[in-house]
C-alpha positions as CSV (number, residue, x, y, z in Angstrom):
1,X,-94.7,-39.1,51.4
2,X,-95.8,-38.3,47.6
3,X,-93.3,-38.3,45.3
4,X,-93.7,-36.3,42.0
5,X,-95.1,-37.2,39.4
6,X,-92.7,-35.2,37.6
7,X,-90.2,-37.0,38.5
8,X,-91.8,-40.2,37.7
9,X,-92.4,-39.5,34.2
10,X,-88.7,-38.5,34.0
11,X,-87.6,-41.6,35.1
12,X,-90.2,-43.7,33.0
13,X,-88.4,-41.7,30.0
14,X,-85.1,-42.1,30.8
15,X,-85.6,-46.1,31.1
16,X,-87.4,-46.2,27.7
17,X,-84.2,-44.3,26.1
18,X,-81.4,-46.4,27.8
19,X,-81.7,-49.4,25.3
20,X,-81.2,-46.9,22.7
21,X,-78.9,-45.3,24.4
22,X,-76.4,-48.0,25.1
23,X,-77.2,-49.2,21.5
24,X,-75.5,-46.5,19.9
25,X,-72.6,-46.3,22.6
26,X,-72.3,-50.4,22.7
27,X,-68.8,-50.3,22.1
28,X,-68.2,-48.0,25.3
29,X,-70.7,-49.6,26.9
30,X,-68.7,-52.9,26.8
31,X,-65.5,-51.0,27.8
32,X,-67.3,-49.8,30.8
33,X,-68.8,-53.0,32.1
34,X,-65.5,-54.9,30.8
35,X,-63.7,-52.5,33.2
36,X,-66.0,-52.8,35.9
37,X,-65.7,-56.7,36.0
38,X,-62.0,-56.4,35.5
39,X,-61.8,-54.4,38.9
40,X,-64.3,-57.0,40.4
41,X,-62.3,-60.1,39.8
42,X,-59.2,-58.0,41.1
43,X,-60.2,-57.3,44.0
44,X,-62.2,-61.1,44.6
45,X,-58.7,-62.1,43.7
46,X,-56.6,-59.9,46.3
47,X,-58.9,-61.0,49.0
48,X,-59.1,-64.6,48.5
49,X,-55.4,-65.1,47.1
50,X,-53.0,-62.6,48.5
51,X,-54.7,-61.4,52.0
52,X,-55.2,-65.0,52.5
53,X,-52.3,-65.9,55.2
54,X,-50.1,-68.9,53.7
55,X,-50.3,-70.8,56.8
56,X,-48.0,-74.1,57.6
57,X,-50.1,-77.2,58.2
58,X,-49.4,-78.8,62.2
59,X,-48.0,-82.1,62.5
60,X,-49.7,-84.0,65.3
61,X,-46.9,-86.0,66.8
62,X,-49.0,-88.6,69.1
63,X,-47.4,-90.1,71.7
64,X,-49.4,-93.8,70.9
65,X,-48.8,-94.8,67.4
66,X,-52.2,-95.8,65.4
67,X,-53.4,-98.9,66.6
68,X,-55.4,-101.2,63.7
69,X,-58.7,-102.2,65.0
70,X,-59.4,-105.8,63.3
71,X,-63.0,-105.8,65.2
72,X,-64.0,-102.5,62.6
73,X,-62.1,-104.0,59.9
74,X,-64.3,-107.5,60.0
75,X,-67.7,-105.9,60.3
76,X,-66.5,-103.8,57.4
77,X,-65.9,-107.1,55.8
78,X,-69.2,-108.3,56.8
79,X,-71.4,-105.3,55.5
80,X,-69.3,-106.1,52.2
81,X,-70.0,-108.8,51.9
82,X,-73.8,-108.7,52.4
83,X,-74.0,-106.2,49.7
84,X,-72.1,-108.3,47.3
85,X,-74.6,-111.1,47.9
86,X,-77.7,-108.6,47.0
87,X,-76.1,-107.5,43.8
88,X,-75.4,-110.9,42.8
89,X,-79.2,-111.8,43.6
90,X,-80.7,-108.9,42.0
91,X,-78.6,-109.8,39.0
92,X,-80.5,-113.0,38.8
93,X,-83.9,-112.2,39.7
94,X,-86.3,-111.8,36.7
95,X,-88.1,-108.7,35.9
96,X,-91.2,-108.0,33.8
97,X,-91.1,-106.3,31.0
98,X,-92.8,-102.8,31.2
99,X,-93.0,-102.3,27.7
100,X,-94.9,-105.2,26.7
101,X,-98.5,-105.5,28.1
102,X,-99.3,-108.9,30.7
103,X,-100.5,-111.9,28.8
104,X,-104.2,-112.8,30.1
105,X,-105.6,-116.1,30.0
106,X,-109.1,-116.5,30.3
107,X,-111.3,-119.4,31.2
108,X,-114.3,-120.4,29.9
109,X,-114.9,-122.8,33.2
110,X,-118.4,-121.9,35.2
111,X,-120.0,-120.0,32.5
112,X,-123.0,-121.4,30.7
């Protein structure tokens, strides 16, 4: 399928005038998209707010009330616990310093 090159150059020219174009209509340009967004966020509105069905959470009545379950509760504890003692240790563990360069000692043993 060939499409005409009239038809091209027509549209080349048309995109070369629209800056200019909406440059000296900027103020009904801005009315135009303003409008158009206006009517967007409308209707994103209407269907996310007002179609939405307002819809009465359901209250599960169980027959057996919730039980506590110590076992989950101590290994909780336990986990807890064991990270406590990491962050206390990694408080007192002693980093170097990246900033500064290693000290390095040299010998002067088995050279002659």
């Amino acid at each position: 399928m060939k499409v005409p090159k009239i038809k091209l150059k027509k549209i080349k020219e048309a995109i070369k005038k629209l800056p200019r174009i909406l440059g000296e209509r900027a103020f009904l340009f801005f009315l135009a998209l303003f409008s158009l967004f206006l009517i967007f966020g409308g209707l994103v509105y209407y269907k996310y707010s007002i179609l939405v069905p307002r819809v009465e959470p359901e209250i599960f009545e169980s027959e057996k009330p919730i039980k506590f379950q110590e076992s989950t509760y101590q290994e909780i504890l336990k986990i807890w616990e064991v990270r406590q003692k990491r962050f206390e240790e990694a408080d007192l563990k002693i980093y170097p310093d990246p900033f500064r360069a290693p000290v390095l000692t040299t010998t002067t043993e088995g050279i002659d």
